[in-house]
C-alpha positions as CSV (number, residue, x, y, z in Angstrom):
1,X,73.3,119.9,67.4
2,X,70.4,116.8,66.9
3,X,73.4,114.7,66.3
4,X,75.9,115.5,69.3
5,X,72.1,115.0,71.1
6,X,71.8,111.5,69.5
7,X,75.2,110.3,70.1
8,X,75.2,111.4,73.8
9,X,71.9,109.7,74.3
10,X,72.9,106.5,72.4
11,X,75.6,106.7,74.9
12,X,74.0,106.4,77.9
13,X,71.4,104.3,76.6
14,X,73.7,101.5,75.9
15,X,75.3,101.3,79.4
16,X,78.0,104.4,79.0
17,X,80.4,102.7,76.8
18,X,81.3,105.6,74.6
19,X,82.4,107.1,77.9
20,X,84.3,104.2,78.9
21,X,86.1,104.7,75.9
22,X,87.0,108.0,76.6
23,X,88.0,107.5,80.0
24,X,90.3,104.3,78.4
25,X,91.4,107.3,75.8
26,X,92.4,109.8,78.8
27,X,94.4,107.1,80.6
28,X,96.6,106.0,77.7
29,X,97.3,109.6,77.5
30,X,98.3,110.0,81.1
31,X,101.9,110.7,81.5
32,X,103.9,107.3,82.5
33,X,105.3,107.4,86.0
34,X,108.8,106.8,86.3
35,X,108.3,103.1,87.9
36,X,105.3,102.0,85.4
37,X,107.8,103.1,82.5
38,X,110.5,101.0,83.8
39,X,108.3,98.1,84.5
40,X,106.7,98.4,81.1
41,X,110.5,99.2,78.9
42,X,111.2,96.0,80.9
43,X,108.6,93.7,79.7
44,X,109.3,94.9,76.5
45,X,112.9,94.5,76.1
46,X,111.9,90.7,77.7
47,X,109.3,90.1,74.9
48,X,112.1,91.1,71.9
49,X,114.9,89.1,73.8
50,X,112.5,86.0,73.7
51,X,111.1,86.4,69.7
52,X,114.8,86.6,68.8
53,X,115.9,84.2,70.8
54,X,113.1,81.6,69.1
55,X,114.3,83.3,65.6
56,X,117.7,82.0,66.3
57,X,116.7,78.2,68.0
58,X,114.4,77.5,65.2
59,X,115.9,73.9,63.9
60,X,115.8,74.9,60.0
61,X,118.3,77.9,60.7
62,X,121.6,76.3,60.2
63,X,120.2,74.9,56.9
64,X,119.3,78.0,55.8
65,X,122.7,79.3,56.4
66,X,124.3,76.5,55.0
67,X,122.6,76.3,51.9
68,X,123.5,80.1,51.5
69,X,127.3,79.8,51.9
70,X,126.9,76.8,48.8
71,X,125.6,79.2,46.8
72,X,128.2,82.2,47.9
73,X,130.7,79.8,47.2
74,X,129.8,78.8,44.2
75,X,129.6,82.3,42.8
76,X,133.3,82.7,44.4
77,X,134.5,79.8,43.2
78,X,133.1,80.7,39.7
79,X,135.0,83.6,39.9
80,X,138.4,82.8,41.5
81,X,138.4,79.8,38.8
82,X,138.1,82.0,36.0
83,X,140.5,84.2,37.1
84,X,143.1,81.1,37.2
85,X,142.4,80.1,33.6
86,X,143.2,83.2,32.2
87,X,146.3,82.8,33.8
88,X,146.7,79.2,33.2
89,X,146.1,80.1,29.2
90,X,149.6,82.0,29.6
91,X,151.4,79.2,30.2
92,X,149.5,76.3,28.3
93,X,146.8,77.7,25.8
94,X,146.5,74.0,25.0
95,X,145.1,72.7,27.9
96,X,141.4,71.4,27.4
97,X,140.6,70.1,30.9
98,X,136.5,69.8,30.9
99,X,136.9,69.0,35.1
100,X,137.5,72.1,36.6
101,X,138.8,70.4,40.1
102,X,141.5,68.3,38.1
103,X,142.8,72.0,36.8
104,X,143.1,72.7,40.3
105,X,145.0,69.6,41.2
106,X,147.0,70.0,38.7
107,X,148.4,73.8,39.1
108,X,148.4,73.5,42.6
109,X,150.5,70.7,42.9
110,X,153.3,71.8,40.0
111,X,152.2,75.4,39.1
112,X,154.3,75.2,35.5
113,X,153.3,72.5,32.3
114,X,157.4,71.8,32.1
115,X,157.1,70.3,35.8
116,X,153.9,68.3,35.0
117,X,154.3,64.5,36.5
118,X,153.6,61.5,34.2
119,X,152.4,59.7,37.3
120,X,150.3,61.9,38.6
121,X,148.7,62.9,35.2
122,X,147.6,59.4,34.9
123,X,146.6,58.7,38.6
124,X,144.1,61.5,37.6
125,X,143.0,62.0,33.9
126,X,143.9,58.4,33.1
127,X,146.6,56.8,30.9
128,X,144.8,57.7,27.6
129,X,144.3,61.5,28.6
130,X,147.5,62.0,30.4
131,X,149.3,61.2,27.2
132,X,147.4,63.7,25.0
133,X,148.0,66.7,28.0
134,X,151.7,65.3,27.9
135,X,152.2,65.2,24.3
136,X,150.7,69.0,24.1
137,X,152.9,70.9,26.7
138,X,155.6,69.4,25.0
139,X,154.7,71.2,22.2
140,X,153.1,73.9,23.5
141,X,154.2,77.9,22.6
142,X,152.8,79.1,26.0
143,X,155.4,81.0,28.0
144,X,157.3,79.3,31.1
145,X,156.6,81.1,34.6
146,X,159.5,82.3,36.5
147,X,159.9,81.1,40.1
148,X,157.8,84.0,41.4
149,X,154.8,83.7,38.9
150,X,154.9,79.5,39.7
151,X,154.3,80.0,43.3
152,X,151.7,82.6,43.0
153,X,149.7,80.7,40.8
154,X,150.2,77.4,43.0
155,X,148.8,79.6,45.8
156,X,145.6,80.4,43.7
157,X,144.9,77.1,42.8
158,X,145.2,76.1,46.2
159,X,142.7,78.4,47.4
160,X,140.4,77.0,44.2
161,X,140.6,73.6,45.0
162,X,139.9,74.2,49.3
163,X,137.0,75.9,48.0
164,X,135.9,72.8,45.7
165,X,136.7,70.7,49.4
166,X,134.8,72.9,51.3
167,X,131.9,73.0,48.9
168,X,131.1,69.2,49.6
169,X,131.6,69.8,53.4
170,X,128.6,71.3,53.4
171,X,126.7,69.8,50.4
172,X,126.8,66.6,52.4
173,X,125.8,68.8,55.7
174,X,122.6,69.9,53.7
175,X,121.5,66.3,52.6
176,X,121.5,65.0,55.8
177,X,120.1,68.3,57.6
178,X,117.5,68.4,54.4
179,X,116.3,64.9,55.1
180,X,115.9,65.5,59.0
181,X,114.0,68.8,59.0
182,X,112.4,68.2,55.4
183,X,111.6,64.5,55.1
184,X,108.3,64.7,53.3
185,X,109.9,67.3,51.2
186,X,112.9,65.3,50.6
187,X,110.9,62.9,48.8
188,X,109.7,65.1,45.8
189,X,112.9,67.3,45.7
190,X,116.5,66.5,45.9
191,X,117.5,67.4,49.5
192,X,120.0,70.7,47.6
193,X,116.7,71.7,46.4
194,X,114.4,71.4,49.1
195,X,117.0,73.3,51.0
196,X,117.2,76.3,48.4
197,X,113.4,76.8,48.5
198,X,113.3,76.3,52.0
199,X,116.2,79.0,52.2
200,X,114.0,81.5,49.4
201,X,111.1,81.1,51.8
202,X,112.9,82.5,55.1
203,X,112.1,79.6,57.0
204,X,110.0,76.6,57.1
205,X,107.2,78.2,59.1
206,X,106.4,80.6,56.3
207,X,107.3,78.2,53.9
208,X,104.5,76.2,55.2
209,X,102.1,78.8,54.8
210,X,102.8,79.9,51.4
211,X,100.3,78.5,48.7
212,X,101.6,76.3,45.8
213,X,101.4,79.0,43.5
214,X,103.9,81.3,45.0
215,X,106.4,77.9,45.6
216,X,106.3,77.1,42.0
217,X,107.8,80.7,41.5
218,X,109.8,81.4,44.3
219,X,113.5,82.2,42.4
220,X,111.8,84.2,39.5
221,X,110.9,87.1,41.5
222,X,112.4,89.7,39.1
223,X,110.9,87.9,35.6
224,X,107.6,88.3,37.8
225,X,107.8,91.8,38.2
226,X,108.3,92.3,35.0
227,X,105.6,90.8,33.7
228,X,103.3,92.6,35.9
229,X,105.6,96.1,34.9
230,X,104.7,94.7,31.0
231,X,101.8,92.2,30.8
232,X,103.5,92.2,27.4
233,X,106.0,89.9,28.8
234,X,104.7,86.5,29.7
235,X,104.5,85.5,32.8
236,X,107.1,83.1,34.8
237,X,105.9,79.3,34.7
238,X,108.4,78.2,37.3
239,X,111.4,79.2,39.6
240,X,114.3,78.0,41.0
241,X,111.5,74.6,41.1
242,X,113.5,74.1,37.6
243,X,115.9,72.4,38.9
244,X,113.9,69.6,39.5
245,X,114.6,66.7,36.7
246,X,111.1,66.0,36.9
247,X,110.6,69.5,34.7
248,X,113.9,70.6,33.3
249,X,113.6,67.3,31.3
250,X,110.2,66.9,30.7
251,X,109.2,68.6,27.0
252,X,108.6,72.7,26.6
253,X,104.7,72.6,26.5
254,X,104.2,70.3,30.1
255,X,106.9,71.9,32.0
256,X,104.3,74.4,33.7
257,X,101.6,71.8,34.3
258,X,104.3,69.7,35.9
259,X,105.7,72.6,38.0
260,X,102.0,73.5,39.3
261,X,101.6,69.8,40.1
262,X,104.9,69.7,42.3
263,X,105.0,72.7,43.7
264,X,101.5,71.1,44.5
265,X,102.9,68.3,46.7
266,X,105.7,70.2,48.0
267,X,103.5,72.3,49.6
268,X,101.2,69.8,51.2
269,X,104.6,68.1,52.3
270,X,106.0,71.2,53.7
271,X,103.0,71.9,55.6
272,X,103.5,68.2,57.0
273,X,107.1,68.7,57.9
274,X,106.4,71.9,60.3
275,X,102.8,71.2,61.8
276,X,101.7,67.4,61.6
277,X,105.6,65.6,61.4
278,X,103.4,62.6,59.9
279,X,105.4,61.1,57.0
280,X,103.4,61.4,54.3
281,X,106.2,62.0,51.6
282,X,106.0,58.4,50.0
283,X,102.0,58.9,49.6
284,X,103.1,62.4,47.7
285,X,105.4,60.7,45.6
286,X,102.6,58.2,44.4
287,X,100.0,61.0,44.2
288,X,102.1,62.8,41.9
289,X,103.2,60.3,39.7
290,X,100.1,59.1,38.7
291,X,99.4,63.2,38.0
292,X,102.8,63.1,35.4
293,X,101.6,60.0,34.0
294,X,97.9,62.3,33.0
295,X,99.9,64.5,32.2
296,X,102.5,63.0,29.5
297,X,99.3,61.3,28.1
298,X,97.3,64.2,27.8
299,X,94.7,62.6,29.6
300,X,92.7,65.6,31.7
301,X,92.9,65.7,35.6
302,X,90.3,63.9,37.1
C-alpha cells in the first residue's frame, strides 16, 4: 500500500508524467478507425516500397550478382567438364590435355580422335604437341563413337566451351565494375577478390562497417564455428583473403600476421570507397608494404 502511495505521489510531483504515459498507453490501444488505418497501411506500404527500392539502386548490386554467377559457373563448369572427360576417356584414354578449354575446342569441333585435323591441332597445341596427340590416337585402343554418340558429345562440349566464353564476359565485367565502385580496395586486392569479399559482405555499406577482424575471415565461416563448437580445433587465420598472393605465397608461420595486416588496409580502404570517395588506395599500398617488409624481417610493429 506505502508503495502504490509513493509511486502516485512521485507522479504528480514530477509534473504527471506517469499519467501521460498511461493516457499515451490507452491511445495506442484505441481501436484504428477505418480512415487512420488506411492512411497508416499507406505510409507503410510507401516506406517498404522506398527501402527496397534503395536495396535494388545501390551501385555495388550488379557486382555482387556478377561475381556470384562466376562462381556458379565455375562450379557448373567444373562439373559439366568432368562429365565430358569421362566420356572423352572412351574414346581416347590417351589424351593428356593439361588446358581444359583446348579439350573443349577440340571435341566440339570434330567430336571423334579419327576426325582430329592436323591443322587445327597445331593452330592450337602447337607443332611439337599436335604431333604427340596425333601420333597417340593413331595408336590408341579407345573405342570409335558412332554418328549418334559423335554429335552428342560435340553438343556437350559446346555447351563447356560457351561456358569458358561466358566466364570471361563477366570476369572482365567485374574488373572494371571492381575498380569503379572499389578503387581504394582495388589497390590491395585483385579486382576478382575485392569483388568476392565485397559479395561475402552483402554489400559495401556493411562491408564498410565490419572490423578487420571479421574481413580477414569472411569465407571460413564454417572452420570458425567449429572451432568455437571445439576450442580443440584451432582457430581460422584467414578466409577467402587467401587468395591474395601477398599470403598464399608468403611462408606458413607469417601468413596470419600478413592476413591481419591486409585485411587491415582493406578495411580502412573499404570504409574510404563508401563514405569519404577520397583515393587513398596508393597511401594503403605504401602503408602496408613497409608493414610486410617488418614482418618478413621479424622486426616488431612499431
Amino acid at each position: 500500500m506505502t508503495g502504490k502511495f509513493l509511486l502516485k505521489k512521485r507522479g504528480r510531483e514530477s509534473g504527471g508524467r506517469g499519467s501521460r504515459r498511461e493516457m499515451e498507453d490507452d491511445e495506442r490501444r484505441k481501436p484504428l478507425s477505418k480512415g487512420d488505418f488506411v492512411r497508416r497501411r499507406a505510409r507503410m506500404l510507401e516506406k517498404a516500397r522506398e527501402t527496397v527500392q534503395e536495396a535494388y539502386t545501390k551501385p555495388d548490386a550488379p557486382l555482387v550478382q556478377a561475381t556470384r554467377a562466376i562462381d556458379d559457373l565455375d562450379n557448373v563448369k567444373s562439373l559439366l567438364y568432368q562429365r565430358l572427360m569421362e566420356w572423352v576417356q572412351l574414346n581416347f584414354p590417351e589424351l593428356d590435355l593439361k588446358n581444359e578449354e583446348t579439350v573443349c575446342r577440340l571435341y566440339a569441333e570434330f567430336g571423334d580422335k579419327k576426325f582430329f585435323d592436323g591443322e587445327f591441332m597445331r593452330e592450337h597445341l602447337g607443332k611439337e604437341k599436335a604431333a604427340d596427340v596425333a601420333a597417340k590416337a593413331g595408336k590408341s585402343f579407345g573405342a570409335d563413337f558412332m554418328e549418334e554418340d559423335r554429335i552428342a558429345v560435340e553438343a556437350l562440349a559446346r555447351c563447356v566451351l560457351e561456358l569458358f566464353q561466358l566466364r570471361e564476359e563477366l570476369l572482365q565485367y567485374v574488373q572494371v565494375k571492381a575498380r569503379k565502385e572499389l578503387p581504394n580496395t582495388c589497390e590491395l586486392l585483385e579486382p576478382l577478390l575485392a569483388a568476392r569479399l565485397l559479395s561475402l559482405a552483402g554489400n559495401l555499406e556493411k562491408m564498410s562497417r565490419m572490423p578487420a577482424s571479421t574481413i580477414q575471415l569472411l569465407g571460413a565461416e564454417k572452420a570458425l564455428f567449429k572451432h568455437l563448437r571445439n576450442k580443440r580445433i584451432a582457430p581460422p587465420k584467414h578466409g577467402i583473403i587467401f587468395q591474395s598472393p601477398l599470403i598464399n605465397a608468403a611462408p606458413p608461420g607469417q601468413r596470419g600476421k600478413i592476413a591481419r595486416a591486409l585485411a587491415t588496409k582493406v578495411t580502412i580502404a573499404a570504409r574510404a570507397d563508401y563514405f569519404t570517395k577520397r583515393d587513398i588506395g596508393a597511401k594503403l599500398r605504401e602503408d602496408l608494404e613497409k608493414r610486410l617488409g617488418e614482418i618478413k624481417s621479424g622486426r616488431p610493429k612499431r
